[in-house]
C-alpha positions in Angstrom: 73.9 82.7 80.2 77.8 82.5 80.5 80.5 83.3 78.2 84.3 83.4 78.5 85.8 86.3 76.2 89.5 85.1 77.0 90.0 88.8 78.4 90.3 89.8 74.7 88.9 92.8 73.2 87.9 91.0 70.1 86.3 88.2 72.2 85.0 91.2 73.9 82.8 92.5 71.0 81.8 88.8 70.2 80.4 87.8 73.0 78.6 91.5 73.5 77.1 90.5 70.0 76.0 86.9 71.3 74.2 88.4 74.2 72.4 91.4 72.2 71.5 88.4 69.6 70.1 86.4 72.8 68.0 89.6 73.8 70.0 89.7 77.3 68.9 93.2 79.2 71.5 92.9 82.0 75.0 91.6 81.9 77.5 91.2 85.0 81.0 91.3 83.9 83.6 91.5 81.8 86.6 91.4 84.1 89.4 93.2 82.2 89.6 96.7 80.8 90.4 95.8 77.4 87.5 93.8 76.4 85.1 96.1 78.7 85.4 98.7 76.8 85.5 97.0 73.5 82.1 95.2 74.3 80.5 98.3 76.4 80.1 99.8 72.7 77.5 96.9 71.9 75.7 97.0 75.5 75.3 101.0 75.0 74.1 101.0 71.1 71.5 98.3 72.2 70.5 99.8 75.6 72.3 96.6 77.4 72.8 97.7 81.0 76.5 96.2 82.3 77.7 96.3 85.7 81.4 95.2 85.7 83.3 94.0 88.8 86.5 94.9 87.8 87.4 96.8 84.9 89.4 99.7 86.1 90.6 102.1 83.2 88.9 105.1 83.1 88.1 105.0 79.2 85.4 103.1 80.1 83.5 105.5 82.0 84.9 108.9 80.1 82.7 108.7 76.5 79.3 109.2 78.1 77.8 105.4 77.9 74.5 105.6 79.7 74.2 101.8 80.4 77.7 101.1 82.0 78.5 100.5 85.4 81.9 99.7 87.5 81.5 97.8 91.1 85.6 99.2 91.5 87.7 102.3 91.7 89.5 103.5 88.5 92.7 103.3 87.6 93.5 106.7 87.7 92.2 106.7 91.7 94.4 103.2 92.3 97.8 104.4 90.0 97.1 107.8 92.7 97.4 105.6 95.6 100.4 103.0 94.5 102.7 106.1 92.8 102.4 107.8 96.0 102.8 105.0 98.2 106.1 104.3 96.3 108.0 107.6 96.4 107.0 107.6 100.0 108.4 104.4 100.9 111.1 104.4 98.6 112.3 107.7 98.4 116.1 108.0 96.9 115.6 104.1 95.4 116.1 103.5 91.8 112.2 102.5 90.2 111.6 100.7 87.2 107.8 101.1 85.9 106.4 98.3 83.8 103.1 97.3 81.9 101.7 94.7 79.5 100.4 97.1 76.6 96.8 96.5 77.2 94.4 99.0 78.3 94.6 98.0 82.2 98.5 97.6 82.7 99.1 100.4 80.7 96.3 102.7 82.6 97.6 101.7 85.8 101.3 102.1 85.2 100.9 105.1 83.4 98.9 107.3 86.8 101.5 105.5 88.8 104.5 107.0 86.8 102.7 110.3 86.9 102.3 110.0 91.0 105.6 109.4 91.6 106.6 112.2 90.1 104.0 114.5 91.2 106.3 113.4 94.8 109.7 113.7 93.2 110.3 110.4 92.4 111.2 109.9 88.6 111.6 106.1 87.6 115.0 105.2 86.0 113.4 103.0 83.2 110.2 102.7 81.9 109.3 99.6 79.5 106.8 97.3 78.1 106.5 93.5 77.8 103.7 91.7 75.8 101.1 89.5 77.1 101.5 86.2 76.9 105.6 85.9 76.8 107.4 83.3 78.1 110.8 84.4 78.3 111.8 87.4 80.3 115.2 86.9 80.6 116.9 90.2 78.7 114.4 92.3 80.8 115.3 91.1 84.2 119.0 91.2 83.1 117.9 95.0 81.9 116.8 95.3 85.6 119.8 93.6 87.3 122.1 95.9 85.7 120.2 98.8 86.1 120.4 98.0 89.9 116.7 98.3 90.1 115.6 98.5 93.8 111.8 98.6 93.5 109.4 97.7 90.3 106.1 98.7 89.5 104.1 96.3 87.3 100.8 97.4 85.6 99.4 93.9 84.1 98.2 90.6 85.4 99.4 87.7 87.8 100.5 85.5 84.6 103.3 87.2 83.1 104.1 89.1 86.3 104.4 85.1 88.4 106.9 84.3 84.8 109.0 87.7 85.8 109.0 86.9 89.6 110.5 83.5 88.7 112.8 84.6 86.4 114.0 87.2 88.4 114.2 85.0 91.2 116.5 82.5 89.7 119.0 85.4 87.9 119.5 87.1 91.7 117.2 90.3 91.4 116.4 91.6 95.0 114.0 94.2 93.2 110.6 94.6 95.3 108.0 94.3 93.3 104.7 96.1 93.3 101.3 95.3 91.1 97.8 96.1 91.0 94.5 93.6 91.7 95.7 92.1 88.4 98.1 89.7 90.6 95.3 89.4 93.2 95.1 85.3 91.9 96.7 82.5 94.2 97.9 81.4 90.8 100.3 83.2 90.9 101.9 80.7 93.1 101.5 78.1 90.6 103.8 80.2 88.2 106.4 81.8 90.4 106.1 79.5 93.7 108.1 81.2 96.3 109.4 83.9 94.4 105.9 85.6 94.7 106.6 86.0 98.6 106.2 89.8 99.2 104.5 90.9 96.4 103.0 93.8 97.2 99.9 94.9 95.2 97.1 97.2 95.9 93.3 96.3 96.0 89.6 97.2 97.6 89.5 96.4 101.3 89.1 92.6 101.9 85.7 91.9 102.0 86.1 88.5 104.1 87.1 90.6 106.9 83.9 92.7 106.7 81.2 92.0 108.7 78.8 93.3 105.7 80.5 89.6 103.7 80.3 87.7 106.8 77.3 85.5 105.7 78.4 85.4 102.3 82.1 84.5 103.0 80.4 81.6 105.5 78.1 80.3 102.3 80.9 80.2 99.8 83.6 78.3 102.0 80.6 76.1 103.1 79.9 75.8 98.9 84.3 75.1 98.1 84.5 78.5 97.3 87.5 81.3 99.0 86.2 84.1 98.5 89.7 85.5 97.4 90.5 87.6 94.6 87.5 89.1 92.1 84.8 86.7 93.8 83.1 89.2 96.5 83.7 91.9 93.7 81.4 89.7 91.3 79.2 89.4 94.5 78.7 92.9 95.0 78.5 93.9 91.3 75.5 91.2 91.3 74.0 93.1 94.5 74.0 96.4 92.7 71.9 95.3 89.5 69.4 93.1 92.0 68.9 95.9 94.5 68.0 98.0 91.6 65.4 96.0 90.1 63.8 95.3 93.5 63.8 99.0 94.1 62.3 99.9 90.2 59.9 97.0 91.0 60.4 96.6 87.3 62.2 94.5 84.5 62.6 97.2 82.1 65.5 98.7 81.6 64.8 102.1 81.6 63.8 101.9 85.2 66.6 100.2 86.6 68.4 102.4 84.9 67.3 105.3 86.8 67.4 103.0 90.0 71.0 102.2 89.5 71.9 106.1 89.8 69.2 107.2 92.4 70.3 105.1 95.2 72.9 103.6 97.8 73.0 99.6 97.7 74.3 97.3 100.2 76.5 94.8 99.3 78.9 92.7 100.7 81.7 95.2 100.4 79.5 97.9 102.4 77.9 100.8 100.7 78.3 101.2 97.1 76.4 104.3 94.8 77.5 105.3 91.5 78.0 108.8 90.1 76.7 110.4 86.6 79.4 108.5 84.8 78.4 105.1 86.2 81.6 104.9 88.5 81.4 104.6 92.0 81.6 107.8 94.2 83.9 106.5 97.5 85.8 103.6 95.9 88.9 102.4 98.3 92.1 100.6 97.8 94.3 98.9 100.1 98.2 97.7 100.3 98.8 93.9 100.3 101.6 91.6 100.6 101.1 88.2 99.5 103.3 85.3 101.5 103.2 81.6 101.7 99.9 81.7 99.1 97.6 84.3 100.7 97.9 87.7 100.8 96.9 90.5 104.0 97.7 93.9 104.5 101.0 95.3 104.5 101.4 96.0 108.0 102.4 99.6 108.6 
């Protein structure tokens, strides 16, 4: 069974209710934080065990939800790593800190804000856009006369490619700075060029792990680049599979208590969660993107 919930919290809740009404024991997904959380309500009241790939704010794992798992660090472990990496790098620079209002951006901008900082780095502005805008225009003026040097975006790749565009065309040299939320190629299809040096931070790349090495081989064999979310989705998958096989059981209840009392192999290496359902070592990465594929930011 597959369902879309448009990375809305309300879709969120509606499909949670379409899978509880089909009797489904084991859900992988959603993707974003917002409608995680909304539908991880309905997986916990009905005993539902989720394992999602990619939903990073720490709400979800904070109100004691038995059922509900994360294949990914936190926010509050990834805003750590990008605050700090940007009052290191840019000491003495003027920062602006952005996000798109919703439970992700927000989350990640607001642990970044609170890492800089923590190192002496206060931004200059701090401000908001709303999902789904077209027209950044007065912001990136905002930033232009601010003399922004370096801006942190908490959000996703479709209004951040719109900004990279816009900014590109009114002559902002800002360096911009995301998290896995701009991890799509399609960002390219939004901001072409502009998105050249992009920085972002992410898990390690799994397609230059030997654990993915099979995998990566199947899915390029298959059509598939195994960019992005995809190994993520892989692992996630791994996890919930491993446990059943190790339960030797269907019943939820006993992959349950296999899903805590173990280390799985996946394609991303070792992955164990804690009490809370979060994973114990997660790991993130900096990343450039240029010419429509991204690497590490070479040091």
């Amino acid at each position: 069974e597959f369902s879309d919930d448009a990375c809305d919290p309300k879709q969120g809740v509606s499909v949670a209710n379409q899978l509880a009404g089909k009797k489904a024991e084991f859900v992988i997904g959603h993707v974003c934080s917002g409608a995680t959380i909304a539908a991880a309500d309905i997986y916990d009241e009905e005993g539902i065990v989720m394992v999602t790939p990619t939903a990073t704010n720490p709400t979800l794992t904070e109100k004691g939800k038995k059922t509900i798992f994360r294949a990914c660090g936190r926010d509050d472990q990834q805003g750590v790593i990008a605050g700090s990496f940007i009052a290191d790098r840019f000491k003495g620079k003027r920062v602006a800190v952005l996000h798109d209002k919703q439970a992700y951006g927000k989350g990640l901008a607001d642990e970044a804000t609170k890492a800089m900082k923590a190192k002496g780095l206060t931004p200059v502005y701090e401000g908001s856009v709303t999902a789904g805008d077209k027209d950044y225009s007065a912001l990136v003026s905002r930033l232009k006369n601010d003399n922004i040097d370096v801006v942190y975006y908490g959000g996703y790749h479709p209004e951040l490619g719109l900004i990279l565009r816009q900014a590109d065309e009114a002559g902002l040299k800002a360096q911009f700075i995301s998290g896995e939320g701009v991890s799509s190629p399609e960002i390219y299809s939004i901001a072409g060029k502009a998105a050249d040096g992009l920085m972002f931070t992410f898990p390690p790349d799994g397609r230059k792990l030997d654990t993915a090495k099979d995998a990566v081989a199947k899915l390029r064999a298959s059509g598939v680049e195994p960019e992005g979310f995809v190994l993520q989705g892989y692992a996630a998958t791994q996890t919930l599979a491993q446990a059943m096989m190790a339960a030797k059981s269907l019943k939820k209840a006993d992959v349950l208590a296999a899903m805590r009392a173990q280390d799985f192999q996946t394609v991303l290496g070792t992955l164990a969660f804690d009490a809370k359902g979060d994973l114990k070592n997660p790991d993130f990465r900096v990343y450039v993107w240029k010419d429509g594929k991204y690497d590490y930011l070479p040091n």
